[in-house]
C-alpha positions as CSV (number, residue, x, y, z in Angstrom):
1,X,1.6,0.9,-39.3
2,X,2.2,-1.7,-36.8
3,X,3.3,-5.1,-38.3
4,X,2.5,-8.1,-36.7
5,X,4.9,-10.7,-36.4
6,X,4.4,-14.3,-35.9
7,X,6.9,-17.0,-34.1
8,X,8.2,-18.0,-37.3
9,X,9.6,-14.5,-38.4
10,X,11.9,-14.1,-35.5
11,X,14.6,-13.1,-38.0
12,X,12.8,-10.4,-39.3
13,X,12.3,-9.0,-35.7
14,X,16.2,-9.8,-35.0
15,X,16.6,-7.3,-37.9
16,X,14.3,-4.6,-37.0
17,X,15.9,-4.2,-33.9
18,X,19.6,-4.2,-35.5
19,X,18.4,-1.4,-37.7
20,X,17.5,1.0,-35.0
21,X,13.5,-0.5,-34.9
22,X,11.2,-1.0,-31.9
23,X,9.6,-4.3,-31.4
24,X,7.6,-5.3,-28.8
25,X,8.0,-8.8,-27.9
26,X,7.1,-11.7,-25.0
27,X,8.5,-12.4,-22.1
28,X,7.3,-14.8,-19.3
29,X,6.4,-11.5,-17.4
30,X,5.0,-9.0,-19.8
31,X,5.4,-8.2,-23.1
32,X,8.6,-5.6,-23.4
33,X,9.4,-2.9,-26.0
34,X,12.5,-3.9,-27.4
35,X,15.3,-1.3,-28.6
36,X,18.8,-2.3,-29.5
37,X,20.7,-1.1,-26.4
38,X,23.7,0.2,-28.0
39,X,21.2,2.5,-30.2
40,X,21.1,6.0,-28.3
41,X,18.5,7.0,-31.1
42,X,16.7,4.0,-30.6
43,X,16.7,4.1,-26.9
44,X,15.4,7.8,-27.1
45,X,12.7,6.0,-29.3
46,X,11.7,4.0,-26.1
47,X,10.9,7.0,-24.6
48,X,9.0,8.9,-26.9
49,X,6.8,6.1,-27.6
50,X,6.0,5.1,-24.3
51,X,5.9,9.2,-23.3
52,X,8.3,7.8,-20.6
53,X,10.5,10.2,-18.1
54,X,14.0,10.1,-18.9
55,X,15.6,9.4,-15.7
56,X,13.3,6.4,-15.3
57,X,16.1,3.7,-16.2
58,X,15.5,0.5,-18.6
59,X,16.5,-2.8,-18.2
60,X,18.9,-4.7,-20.9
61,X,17.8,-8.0,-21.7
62,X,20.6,-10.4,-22.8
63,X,20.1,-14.4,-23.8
64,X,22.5,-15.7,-21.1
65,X,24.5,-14.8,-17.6
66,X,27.4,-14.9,-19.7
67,X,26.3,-12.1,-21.9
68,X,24.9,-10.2,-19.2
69,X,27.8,-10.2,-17.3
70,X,30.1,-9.1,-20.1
71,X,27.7,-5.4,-19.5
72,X,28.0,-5.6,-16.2
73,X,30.4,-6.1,-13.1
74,X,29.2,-9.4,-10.6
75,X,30.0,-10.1,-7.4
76,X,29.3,-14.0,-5.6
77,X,25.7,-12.8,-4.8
78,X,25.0,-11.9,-8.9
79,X,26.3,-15.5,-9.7
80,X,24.5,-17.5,-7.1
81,X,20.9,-15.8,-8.2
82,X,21.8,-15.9,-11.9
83,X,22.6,-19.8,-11.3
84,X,18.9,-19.6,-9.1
85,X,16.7,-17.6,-11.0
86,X,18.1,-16.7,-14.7
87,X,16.3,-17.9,-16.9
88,X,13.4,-16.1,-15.8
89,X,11.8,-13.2,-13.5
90,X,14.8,-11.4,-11.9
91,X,16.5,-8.5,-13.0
92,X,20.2,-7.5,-11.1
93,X,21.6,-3.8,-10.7
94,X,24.9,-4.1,-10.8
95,X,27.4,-1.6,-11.7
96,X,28.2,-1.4,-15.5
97,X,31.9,-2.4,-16.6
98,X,34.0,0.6,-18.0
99,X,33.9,-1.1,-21.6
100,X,30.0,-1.4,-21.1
101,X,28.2,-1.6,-24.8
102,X,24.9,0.3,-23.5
103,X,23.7,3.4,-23.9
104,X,24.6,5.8,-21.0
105,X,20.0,7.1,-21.8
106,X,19.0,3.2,-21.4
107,X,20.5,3.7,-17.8
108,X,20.0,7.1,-17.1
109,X,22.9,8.2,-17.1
110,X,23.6,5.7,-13.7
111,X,26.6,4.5,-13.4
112,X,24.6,1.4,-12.7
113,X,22.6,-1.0,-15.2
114,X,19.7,-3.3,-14.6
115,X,19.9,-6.7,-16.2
116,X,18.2,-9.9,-17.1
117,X,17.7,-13.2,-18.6
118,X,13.9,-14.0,-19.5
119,X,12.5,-17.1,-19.2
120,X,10.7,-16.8,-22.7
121,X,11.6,-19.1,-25.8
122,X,10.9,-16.4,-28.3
123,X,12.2,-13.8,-26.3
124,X,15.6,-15.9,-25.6
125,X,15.0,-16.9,-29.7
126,X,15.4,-13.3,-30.6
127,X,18.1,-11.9,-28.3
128,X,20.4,-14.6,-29.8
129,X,19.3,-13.8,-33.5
130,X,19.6,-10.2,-32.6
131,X,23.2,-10.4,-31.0
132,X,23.4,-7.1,-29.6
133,X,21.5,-5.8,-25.5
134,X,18.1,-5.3,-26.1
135,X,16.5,-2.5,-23.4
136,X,13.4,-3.2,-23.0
137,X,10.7,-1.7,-20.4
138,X,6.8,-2.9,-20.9
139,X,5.4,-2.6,-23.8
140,X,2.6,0.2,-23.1
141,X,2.2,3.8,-22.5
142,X,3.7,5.2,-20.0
143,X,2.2,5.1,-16.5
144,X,-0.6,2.7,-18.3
145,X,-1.4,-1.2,-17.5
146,X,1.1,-3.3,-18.4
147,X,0.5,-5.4,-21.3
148,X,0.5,-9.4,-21.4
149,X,-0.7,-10.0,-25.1
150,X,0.1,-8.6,-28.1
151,X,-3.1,-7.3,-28.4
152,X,-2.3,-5.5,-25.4
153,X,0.5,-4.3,-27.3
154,X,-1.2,-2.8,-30.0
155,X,-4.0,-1.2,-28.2
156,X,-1.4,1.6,-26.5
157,X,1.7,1.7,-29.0
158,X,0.1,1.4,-32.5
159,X,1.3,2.8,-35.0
160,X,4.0,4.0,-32.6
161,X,6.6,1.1,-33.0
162,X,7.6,-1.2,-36.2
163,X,6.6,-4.5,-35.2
164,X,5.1,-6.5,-31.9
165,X,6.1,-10.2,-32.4
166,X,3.5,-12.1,-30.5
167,X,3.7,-15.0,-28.2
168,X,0.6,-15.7,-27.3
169,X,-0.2,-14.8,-23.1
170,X,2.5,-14.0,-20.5
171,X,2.6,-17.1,-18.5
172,X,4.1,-15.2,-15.1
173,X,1.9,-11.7,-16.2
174,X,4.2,-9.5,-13.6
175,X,6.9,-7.9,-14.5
176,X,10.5,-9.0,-12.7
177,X,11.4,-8.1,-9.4
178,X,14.2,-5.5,-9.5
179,X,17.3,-6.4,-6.9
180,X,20.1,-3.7,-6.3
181,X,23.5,-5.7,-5.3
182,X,25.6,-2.2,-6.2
183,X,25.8,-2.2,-2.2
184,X,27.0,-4.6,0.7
185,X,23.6,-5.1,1.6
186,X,21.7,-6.3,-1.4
187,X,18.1,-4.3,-2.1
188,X,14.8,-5.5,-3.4
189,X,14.2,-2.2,-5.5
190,X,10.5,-3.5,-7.4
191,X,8.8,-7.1,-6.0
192,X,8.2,-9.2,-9.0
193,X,8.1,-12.2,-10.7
194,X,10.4,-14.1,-8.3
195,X,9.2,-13.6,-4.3
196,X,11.9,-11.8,-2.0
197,X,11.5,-15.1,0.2
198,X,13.4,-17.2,-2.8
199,X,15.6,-14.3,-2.8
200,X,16.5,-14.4,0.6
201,X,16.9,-18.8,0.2
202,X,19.8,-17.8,-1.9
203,X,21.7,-14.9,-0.6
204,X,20.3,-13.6,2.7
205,X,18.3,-10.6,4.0
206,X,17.6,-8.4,1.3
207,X,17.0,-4.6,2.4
208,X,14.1,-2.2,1.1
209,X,14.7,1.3,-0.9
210,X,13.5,4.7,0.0
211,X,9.8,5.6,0.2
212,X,8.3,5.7,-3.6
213,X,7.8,8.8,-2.9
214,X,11.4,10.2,-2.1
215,X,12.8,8.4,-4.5
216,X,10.4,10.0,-7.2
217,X,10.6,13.6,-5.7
218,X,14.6,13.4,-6.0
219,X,14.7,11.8,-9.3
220,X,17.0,8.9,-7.6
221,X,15.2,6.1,-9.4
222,X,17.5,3.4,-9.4
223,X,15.4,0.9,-11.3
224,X,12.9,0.4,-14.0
225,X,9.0,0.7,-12.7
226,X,9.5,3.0,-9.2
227,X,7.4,5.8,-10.2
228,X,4.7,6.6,-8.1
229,X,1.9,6.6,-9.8
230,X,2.4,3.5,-12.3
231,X,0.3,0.9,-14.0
232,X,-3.0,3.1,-13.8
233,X,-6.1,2.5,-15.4
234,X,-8.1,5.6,-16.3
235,X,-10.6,5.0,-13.7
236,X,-9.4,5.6,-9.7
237,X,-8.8,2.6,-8.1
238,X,-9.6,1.9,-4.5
239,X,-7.7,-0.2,-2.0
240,X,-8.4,-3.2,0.5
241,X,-12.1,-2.7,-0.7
242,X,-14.3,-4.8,2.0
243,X,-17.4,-3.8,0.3
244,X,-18.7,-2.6,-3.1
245,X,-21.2,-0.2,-5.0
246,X,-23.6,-0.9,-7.9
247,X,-21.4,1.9,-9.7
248,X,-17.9,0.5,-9.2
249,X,-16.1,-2.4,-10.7
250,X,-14.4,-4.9,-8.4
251,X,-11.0,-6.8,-8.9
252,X,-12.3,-9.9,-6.8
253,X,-10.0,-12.2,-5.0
254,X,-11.6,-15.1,-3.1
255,X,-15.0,-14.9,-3.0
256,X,-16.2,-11.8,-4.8
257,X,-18.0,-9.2,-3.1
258,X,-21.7,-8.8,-3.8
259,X,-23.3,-5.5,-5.5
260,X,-20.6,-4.3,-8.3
261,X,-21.2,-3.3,-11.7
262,X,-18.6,-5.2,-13.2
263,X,-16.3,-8.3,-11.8
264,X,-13.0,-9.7,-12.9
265,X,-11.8,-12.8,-10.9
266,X,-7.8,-12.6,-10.0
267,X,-8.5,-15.9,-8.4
268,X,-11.5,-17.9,-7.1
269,X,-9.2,-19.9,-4.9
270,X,-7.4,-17.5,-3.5
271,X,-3.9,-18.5,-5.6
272,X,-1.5,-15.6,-5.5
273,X,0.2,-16.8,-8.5
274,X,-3.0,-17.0,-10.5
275,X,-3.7,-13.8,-9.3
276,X,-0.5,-12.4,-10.8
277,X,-1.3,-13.6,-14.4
278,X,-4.4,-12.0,-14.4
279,X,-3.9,-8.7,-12.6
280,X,-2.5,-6.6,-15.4
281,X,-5.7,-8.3,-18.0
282,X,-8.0,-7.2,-15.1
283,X,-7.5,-4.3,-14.9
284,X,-7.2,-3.6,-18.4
285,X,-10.8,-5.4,-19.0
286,X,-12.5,-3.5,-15.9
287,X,-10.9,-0.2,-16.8
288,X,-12.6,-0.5,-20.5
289,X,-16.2,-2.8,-19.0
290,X,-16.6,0.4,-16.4
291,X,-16.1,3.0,-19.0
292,X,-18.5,1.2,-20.7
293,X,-21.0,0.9,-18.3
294,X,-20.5,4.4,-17.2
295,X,-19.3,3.0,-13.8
296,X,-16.8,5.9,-11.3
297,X,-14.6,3.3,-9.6
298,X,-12.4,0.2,-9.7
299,X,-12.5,-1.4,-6.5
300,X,-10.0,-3.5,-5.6
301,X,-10.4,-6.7,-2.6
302,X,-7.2,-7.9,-0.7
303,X,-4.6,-9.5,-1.7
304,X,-2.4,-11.3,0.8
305,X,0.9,-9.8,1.2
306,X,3.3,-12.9,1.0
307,X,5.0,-14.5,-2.4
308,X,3.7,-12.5,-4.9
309,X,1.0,-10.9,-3.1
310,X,3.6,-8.5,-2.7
311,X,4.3,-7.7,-5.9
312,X,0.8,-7.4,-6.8
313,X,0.0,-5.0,-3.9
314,X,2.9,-2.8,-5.3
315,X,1.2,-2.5,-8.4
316,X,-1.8,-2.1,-7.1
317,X,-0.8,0.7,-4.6
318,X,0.8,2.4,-7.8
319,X,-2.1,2.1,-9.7
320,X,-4.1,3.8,-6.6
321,X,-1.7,6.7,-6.6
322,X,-2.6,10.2,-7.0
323,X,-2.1,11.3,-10.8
């Protein structure tokens, strides 16, 4: 059995973790799987519950710059986004300091680790009580739709994991973006949560990595969330959809197309960021209404690809991939 945790037993989650437990828990982006770090039986956990490839790497989640710095080797580019961004949607690959407490599995056996500061209350509440690197990918199967409630939580890893500590909604609802400064040019690895535009303010151009699909193929995955097919609903999603059927469901942005079986509304305005907070609930809600309704597709309208549109096309075009 799963236990459901409130905001007020933060404690009790701080000690499930210490004692080798998983707990899911909030952050601004999604709701993470929490393991302590240090733990290679509890990292190995991770991956059995979420059914997760093992050279997919985690990311460690620490309550301050200082902290994550003490895993961790930074250069002038690490400080100035960590002064930007942390806390909050950014996670840095940087390479990990010879007297490194994590878990050589939480990185794949890189000599590289990701890490981050969220921008949570109860998530920054808990690393603190917790005092030790908490890896933590999203809190769902693997491959499956992210989740941004607790609900969410319990719906893929019930019964699976000790405890999901719930904070109510994800407020950003996409998970970090993923930055690799272990080179001398810095690479945006996963868009997320901060836009590579506010990246750029800070430090400069910022490169792209391999094709998803070479990076997969040569098991080179240098960050959490780079497998190809990722965030999928059960029902095939289709792409840059400019018209829709009676049997599909349609992920509407802007005005939503006429004819679908189902609709969920990413944003009537056209508001990229609202779009992100919903996306992951979307497709969640469309992937069980089609089901439902006995419905083949999800189709899926455009999504600008600037700020966080770009995020949200990458998870979109990995929830489109072949299985």
């Amino acid at each position: 059995m799963t236990l459901t945790l409130s905001p007020g037993q933060i404690d009790e989650a701080a000690a499930l973790l210490r004692g080798g437990a998983l707990v899911g828990f909030p952050t601004e982006t999604v709701y993470g799987l929490g393991a302590d770090a240090r733990n290679a039986t509890a990292v190995a956990g991770i991956f059995s519950a979420k059914g997760r490839p093992h050279f997919n790497p985690l990311i460690c989640h620490l309550p301050d710059a200082d902290a994550a710095f003490a895993e961790v080797l930074p250069d002038d580019r690490a400080r100035a986004l960590a002064a930007a961004f942390w806390p909050g949607p950014l996670s840095l690959v940087l390479p990990r300091r010879a007297d490194c407490r994590v878990d050589l599995l939480a990185g794949a056996g890189l000599d590289t680790l990701a890490v981050r500061v969220p921008d949570h209350p109860m998530a920054l509440a808990l690393l603190r009580a917790a005092g030790v690197p908490v890896a933590a990918p999203s809190a769902n199967r693997s491959g499956e739709v992210s989740p941004t409630t607790a609900a969410h939580v319990l719906q893929g890893l019930g019964g699976r994991i000790a405890a999901v500590l719930d904070g109510g909604p994800c407020a950003v609802g996409l998970e970090s973006a993923v930055l690799d400064l272990t080179g001398r040019q810095a690479v945006l690895l996963r868009p997320g949560g901060v836009a590579a535009e506010a990246i750029e303010a800070v430090i400069g151009p910022v490169g792209r990595p391999l094709p998803l699909s070479a990076a997969e193929a040569s098991r080179s995955l240098r960050s959490p969330g780079m497998m190809l097919s990722h965030y999928a609903p059960s029902l095939p999603v289709r792409l840059m959809a400019g018209d829709v059927g009676a049997e599909e469901a349609l992920l509407a942005f802007g005005p939503p197309l006429p004819g679908a079986g189902a609709v969920w509304q990413l944003s009537e305005a056209g508001d990229v960021v609202e779009a992100a907070t919903r996306l992951f609930a979307g497709l969640r809600w469309l992937d069980a209404e089609g089901a439902r309704r006995g419905l083949s597709g999800i189709a899926a309208m455009p999504v600008p690809d600037h700020g966080l549109g770009a995020a949200i096309n990458d998870r979109l075009a990995r929830a489109a991939a072949p299985r």
